[in-house]
N, C-alpha and C positions, 0 to 999 in steps of 0.2 A: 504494500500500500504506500502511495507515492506519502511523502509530510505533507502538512496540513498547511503551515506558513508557506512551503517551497511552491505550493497551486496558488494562495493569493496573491505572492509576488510575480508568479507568473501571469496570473488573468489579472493583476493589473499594468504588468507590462505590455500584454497584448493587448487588450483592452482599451490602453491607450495609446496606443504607438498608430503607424499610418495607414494601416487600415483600420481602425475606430469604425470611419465612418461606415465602411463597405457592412463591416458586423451589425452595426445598429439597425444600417438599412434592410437589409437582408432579414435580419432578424424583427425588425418592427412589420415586415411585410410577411413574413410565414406566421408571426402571430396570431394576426386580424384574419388572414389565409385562413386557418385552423377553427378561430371560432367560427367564421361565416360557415365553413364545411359544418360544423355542429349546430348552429341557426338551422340549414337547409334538413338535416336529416331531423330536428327535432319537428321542423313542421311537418315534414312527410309524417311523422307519427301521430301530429296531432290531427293530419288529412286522414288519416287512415282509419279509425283513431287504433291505435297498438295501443293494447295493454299491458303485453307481456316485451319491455324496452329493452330486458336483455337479449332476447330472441333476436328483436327487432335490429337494433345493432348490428347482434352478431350478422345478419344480412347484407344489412345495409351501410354500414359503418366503414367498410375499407374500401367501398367503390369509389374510381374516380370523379370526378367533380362533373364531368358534361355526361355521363352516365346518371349522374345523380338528376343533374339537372332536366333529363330528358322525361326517365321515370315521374319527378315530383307534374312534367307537365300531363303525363299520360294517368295519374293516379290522381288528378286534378277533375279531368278529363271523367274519370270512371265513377267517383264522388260527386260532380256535377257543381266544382267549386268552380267559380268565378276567380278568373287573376286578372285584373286590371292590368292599364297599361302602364300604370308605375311603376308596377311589377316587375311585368314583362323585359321591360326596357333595361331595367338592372340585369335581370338575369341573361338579356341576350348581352349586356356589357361586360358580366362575371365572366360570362362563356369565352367571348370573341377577344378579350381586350387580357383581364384576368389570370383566367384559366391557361391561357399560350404565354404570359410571363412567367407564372408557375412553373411551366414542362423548360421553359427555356433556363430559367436557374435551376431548376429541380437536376437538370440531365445536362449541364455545362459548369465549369469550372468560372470562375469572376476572377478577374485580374482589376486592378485599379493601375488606370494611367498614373504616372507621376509628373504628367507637364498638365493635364486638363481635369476638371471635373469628369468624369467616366470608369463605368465599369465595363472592360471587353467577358464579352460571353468568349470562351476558350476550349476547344478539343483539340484533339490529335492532327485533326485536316483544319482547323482554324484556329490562326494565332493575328495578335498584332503583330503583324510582321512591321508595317509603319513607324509604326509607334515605338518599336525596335530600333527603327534607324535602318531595316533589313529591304531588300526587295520580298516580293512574294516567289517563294518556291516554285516549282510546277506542280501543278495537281495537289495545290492549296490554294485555299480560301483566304480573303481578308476578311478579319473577326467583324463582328457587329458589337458594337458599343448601345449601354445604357444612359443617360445621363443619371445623377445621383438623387437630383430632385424628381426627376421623374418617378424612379421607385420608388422615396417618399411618397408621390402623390399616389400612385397606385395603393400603398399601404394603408394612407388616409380615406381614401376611399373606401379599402374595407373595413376603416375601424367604424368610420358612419354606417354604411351599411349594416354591420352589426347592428348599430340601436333602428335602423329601419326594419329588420329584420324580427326584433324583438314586438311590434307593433303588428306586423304581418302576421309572427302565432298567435296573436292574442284572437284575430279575426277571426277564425272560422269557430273558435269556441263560444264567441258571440254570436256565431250565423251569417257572417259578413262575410264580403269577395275578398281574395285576396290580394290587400293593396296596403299602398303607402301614403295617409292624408300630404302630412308636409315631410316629402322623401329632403333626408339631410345629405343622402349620398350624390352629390351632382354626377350629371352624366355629359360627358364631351361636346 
């Protein structure tokens, strides 16, 4: 077992040294990531309505996020629930906007520029070669870059989302469509 001082000197070296940021960001946006997944699968329970949450879960709980999303619309569908287009509109934003930043840091390494605000998405066949100072190899790619505020704002958006979400399960327990009076999450 590593010492107990030798890990907080070290996470607060790392912690604070020059990727801070990239950590923060990253990690403020698989946060919000995570509850929204838990928002979505709690409604489907309360669509459904499931009683038994552990079963329910065990189902439904490690599907991907536009799996999910497809289901809650077809189990909307089958229920005879009403989803407005406040709704709507989020969840085709989750999906299309979301959900592909997800798979893009989920299944890519992050490098942080050190001349520009940027994070390069990073594999085997895409690097910053540029950014290197490098030409591009053959049969390689030039990486695609994130900006830093942009991931924030992505994160921000699910953190709103979240309390819109929280308004949306309340609805069908009352008998309402599935919507959002004053959505805090703006959308593009």
């Amino acid at each position: 077992m590593t010492d107990q001082s030798f890990l907080e000197a070290e996470r607060d070296r790392i912690l604070t040294g020059e990727d801070r940021d990239l950590y923060l960001r990253v990690g403020y946006f698989f946060s919000w990531l995570n509850q929204v997944d838990l928002q979505l699968t709690t409604l489907m329970a309360v669509v459904m309505p499931a009683t038994d949450l552990a079963s329910f879960e065990l189902l439904l709980g490690r599907i991907g996020a536009k799996t999910k999303l497809h289901r809650l619309r077809q189990l909307c569908k089958i229920k005879n629930r009403v989803i407005e287009q406040s709704l709507l509109d989020r969840l085709t934003h989750y999906e299309k906007t979301i959900c592909e930043l997800r798979n893009r840091l989920a299944h890519s390494a992050l490098a942080r520029d050190e001349n520009q605000p940027r994070f390069y998405y990073v594999s085997v066949t895409q690097m910053p070669w540029t950014a290197f100072g490098q030409k591009v190899p053959p049969v390689q790619k030039v990486s695609n870059a994130i900006d830093p505020m942009e991931l924030f704002e992505r994160g921000y958006w699910l953190h709103n989302f979240n309390f819109d979400m929280l308004e949306v399960i309340e609805r069908p327990v009352k008998g309402q469509p599935l919507g959002i009076t004053n959505p805090r999450s703006p959308l593009p």
